[in-house]
C-alpha positions in Angstrom: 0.0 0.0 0.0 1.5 3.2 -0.8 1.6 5.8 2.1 3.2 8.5 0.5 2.7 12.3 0.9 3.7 14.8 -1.3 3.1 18.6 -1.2 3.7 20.7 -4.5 4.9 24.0 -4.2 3.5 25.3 -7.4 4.4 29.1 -7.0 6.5 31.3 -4.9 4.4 34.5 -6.2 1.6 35.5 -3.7 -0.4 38.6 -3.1 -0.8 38.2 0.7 2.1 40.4 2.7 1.9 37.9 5.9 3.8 39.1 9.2 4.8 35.3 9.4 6.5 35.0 5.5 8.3 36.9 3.5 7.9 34.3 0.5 6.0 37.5 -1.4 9.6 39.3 -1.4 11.2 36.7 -3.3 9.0 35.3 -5.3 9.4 33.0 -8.8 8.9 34.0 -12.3 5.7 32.4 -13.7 8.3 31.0 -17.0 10.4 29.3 -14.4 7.5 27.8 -12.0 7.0 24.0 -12.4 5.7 22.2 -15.7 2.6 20.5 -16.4 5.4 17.8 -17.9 7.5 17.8 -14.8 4.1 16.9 -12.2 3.1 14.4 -14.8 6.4 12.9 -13.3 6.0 12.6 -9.8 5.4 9.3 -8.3 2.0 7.5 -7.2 1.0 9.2 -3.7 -1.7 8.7 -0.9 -2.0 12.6 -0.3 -1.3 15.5 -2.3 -1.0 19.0 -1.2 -1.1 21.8 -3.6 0.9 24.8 -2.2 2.5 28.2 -2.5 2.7 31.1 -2.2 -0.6 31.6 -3.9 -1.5 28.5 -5.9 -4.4 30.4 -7.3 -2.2 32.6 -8.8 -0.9 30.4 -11.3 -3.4 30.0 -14.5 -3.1 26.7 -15.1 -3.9 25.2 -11.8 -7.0 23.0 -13.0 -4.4 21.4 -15.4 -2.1 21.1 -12.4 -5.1 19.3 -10.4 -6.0 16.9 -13.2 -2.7 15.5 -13.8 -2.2 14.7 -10.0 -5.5 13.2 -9.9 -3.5 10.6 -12.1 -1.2 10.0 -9.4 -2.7 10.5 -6.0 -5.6 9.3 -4.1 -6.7 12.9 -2.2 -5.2 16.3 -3.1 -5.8 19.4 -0.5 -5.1 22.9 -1.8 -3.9 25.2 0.1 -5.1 28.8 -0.7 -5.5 32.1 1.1 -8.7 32.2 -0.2 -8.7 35.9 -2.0 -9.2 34.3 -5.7 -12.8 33.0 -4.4 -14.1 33.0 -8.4 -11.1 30.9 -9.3 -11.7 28.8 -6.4 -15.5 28.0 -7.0 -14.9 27.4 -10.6 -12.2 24.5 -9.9 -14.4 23.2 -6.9 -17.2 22.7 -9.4 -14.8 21.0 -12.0 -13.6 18.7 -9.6 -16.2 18.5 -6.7 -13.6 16.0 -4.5 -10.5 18.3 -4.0 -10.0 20.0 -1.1 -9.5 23.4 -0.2 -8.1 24.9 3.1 -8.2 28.6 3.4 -6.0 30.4 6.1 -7.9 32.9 8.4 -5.4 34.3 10.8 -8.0 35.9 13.4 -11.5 37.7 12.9 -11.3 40.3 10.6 -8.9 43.2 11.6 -6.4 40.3 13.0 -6.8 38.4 10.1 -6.3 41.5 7.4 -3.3 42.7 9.6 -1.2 39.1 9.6 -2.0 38.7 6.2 -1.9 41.8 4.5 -4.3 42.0 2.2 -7.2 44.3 2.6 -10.9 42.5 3.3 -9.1 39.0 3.3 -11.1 37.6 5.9 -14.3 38.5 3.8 -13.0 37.1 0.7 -12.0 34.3 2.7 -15.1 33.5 4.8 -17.3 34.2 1.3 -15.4 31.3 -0.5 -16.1 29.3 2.3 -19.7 29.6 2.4 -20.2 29.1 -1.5 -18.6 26.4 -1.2 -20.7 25.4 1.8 -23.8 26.5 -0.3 -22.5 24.3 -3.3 -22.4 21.3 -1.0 -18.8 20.7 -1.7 -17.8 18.3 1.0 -14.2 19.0 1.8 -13.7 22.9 2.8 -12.2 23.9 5.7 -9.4 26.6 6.9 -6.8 26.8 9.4 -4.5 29.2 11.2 -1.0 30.1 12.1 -1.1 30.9 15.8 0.8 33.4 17.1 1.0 36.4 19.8 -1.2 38.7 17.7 -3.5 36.3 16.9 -3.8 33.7 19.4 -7.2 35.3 21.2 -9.2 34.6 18.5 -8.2 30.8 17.8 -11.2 29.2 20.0 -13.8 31.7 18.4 -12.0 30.2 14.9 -12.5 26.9 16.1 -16.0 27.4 17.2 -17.1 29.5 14.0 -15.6 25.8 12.0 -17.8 24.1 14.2 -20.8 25.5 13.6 -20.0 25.5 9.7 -19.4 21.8 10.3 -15.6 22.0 8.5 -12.4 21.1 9.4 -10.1 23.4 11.4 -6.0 23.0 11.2 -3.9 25.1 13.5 0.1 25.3 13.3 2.3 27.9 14.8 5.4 30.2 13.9 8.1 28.5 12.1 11.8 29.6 10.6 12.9 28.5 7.3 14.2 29.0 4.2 10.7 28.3 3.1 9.0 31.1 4.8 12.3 33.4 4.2 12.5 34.1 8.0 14.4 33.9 11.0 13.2 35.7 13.3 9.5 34.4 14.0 8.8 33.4 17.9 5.8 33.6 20.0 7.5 35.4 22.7 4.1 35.5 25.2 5.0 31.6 25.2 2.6 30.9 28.7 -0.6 32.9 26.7 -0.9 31.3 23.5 0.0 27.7 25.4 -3.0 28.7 27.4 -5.4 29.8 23.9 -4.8 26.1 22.8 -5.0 24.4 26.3 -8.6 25.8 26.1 -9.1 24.5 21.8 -7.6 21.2 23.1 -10.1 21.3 25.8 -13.0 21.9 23.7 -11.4 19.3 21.1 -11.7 16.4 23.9 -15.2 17.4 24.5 -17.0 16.8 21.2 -17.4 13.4 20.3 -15.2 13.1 16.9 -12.6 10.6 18.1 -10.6 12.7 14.8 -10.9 15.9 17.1 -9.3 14.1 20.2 -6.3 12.8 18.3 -6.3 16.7 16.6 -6.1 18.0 20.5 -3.0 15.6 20.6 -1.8 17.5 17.7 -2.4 20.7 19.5 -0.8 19.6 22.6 2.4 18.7 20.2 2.3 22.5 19.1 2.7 23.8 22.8 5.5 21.3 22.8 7.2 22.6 20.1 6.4 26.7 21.3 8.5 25.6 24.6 11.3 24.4 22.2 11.4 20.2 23.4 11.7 17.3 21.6 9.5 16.3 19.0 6.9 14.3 20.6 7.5 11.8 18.0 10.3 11.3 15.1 10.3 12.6 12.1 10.6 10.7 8.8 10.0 13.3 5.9 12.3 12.4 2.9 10.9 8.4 3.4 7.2 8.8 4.1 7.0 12.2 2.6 8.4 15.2 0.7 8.1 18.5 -1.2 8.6 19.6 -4.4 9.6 23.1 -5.0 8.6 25.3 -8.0 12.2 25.1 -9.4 12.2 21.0 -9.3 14.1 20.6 -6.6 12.8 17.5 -4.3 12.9 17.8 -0.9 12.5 16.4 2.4 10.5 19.1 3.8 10.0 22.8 4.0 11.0 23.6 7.7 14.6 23.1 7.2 16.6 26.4 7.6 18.9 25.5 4.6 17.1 24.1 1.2 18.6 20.3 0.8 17.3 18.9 -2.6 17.6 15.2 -3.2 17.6 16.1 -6.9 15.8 17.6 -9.8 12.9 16.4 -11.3 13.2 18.3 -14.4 16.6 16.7 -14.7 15.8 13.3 -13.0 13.3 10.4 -12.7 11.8 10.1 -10.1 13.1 6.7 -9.4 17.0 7.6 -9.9 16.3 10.6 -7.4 14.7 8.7 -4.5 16.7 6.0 -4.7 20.1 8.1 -5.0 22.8 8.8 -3.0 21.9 11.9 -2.8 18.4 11.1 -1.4 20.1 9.1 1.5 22.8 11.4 2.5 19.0 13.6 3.0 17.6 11.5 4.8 20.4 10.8 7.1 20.3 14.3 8.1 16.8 14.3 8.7 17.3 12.2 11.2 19.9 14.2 12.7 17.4 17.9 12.1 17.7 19.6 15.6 14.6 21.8 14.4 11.7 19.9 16.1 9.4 21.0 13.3 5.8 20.2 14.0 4.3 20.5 11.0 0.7 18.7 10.0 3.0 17.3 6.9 5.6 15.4 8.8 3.2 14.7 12.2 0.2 13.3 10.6 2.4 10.3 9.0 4.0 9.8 12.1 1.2 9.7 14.0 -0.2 7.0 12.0 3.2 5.1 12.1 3.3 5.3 15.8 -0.4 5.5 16.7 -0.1 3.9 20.3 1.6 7.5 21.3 -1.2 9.5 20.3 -3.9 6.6 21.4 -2.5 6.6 25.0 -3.0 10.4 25.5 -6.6 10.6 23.9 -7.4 7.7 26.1 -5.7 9.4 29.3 -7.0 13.0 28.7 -10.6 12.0 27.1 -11.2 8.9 29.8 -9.0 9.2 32.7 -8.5 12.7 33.3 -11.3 14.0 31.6 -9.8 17.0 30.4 -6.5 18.9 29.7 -4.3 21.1 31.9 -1.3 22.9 30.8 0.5 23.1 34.1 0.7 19.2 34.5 3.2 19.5 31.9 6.4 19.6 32.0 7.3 22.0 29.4 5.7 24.8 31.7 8.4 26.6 33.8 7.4 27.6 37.2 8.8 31.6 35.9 5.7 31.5 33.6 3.4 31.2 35.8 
């Protein structure tokens, strides 16, 4: 069975001006972005995420969507949600794709991480049109941060009443996201905004929203700068393909380490060079502690007796989550 997970960076060119990337600074030219020909090469996947920048942007993106429906059994674009026409006219070309829209806050947060002037209305529209439309998988998520971190459980509970998904992460550095210098510095408050999301997670009775609450609790984890809660195997379960060609591991490294080029390659001589493994190898050796839905969603599933004990703990046992049973919490922050 093939468990693979791929994510397509289609486009480095974005009209958002987020606080939390500076991708829109550097972005690709549309002659040098990935080819129809070079996607048509990529390997048989489980999962496919479309990415960007903006993938919207990019004209051909329904031809970019049908040829990984060739290869991949689910694809999930990623969008900030601004190109709603664009985004209704695909859904309705290919009612089973995805779409995630990122909503950073209610609307004055939201406009003011991102950038872009009435974002969250462009955003919440496309969602309910699609929602309207009956399309089935719709659902948006949000980078959590100081600025922001207030509004995440009236996000979550605005996804709950719309009956769609709701993904959270939190501030990353990377070559990816062109910064170095993102930290939630009020480390205690946001850890206490998701202590209450995990909360209300653990309460519903989606046994997908208590193993998402586990995820959650592995984003406080990673705020307070431990361990990954479990290892990371990007670059063997999954990887990312950049808009030049370049595969690689993953997108949170600080330094861009291809395995090779797909325009150049097959896909076969570049996963199974040595190249690939000297990647791999320092994967394993990352001191990053990423925790990304990309690498911890695989991971979970390879090591679902981690996850499985904490639901069963915090859901059965202990009937509910506290953040100062942890250990990650410092007596200082208190």
């Amino acid at each position: 069975m093939n468990n693979l997970h791929g994510s397509v960076i289609i486009t480095y060119r974005c009209n958002a001006h987020c606080n939390m990337c500076d991708c829109f600074t550097d972005p690709t030219k549309k002659e040098e972005e990935i080819s129809l020909e070079t996607i048509r090469r990529l390997p048989k996947m489980k999962f496919t995420n479309i990415t960007g920048g903006e993938p919207f942007i990019r004209d051909d993106i329904g031809e970019i969507v049908e040829a990984l429906y060739r290869k991949t059994d689910r694809i999930v674009i990623s969008t900030n949600g601004f190109f709603y026409k664009k985004i209704l006219a695909l859904c309705e070309r290919f009612p089973q794709v995805g779409i995630r829209i990122s909503i950073e806050g209610m609307p004055k947060t939201n406009d003011a991480v991102r950038g872009i002037p009435d974002g969250f209305d462009h955003g919440l529209r496309c969602l309910l049109e699609l929602v309207a439309k009956g399309h089935r998988d719709v659902g948006f998520g949000m980078t959590v941060q100081d600025m922001n971190a207030d509004d995440l459980l009236l996000l979550y509970d605005l996804a709950d009443d719309m009956k769609m998904e709701f993904a959270t992460a939190t501030l990353h550095n990377s070559f990816y996201f062109r910064k170095t210098d993102n930290e939630v510095r009020d480390r205690y408050h946001v850890a206490k905004q998701f202590e209450k999301l995990i909360n209300a997670l653990l309460k519903s009775n989606s046994p997908k929203k208590w193993f998402r609450a586990y995820f959650n609790h592995g984003l406080i984890n990673y705020i307070y700068g431990n361990p990954r809660l479990l290892p990371c195997d990007m670059g063997s379960n999954g990887f990312f393909i950049d808009p030049f060609g370049d595969v690689l591991p993953c997108n949170g490294m600080d330094k861009k380490m291809s395995m090779g080029n797909l325009n150049e390659q097959s896909w076969d001589e570049i996963w199974n060079s040595e190249q690939a493994e000297k990647v791999r190898r320092a994967v394993k050796c990352c001191p990053k502690n990423c925790w990304m839905i990309g690498s911890v969603s695989p991971a979970m599933k390879q090591n679902i007796a981690v996850p499985a004990k904490w639901v069963v703990r915090h859901k059965l046992i202990k009937r509910g989550y506290s953040l100062d049973e942890n250990d990650f919490i410092k007596a200082e922050e208190h």
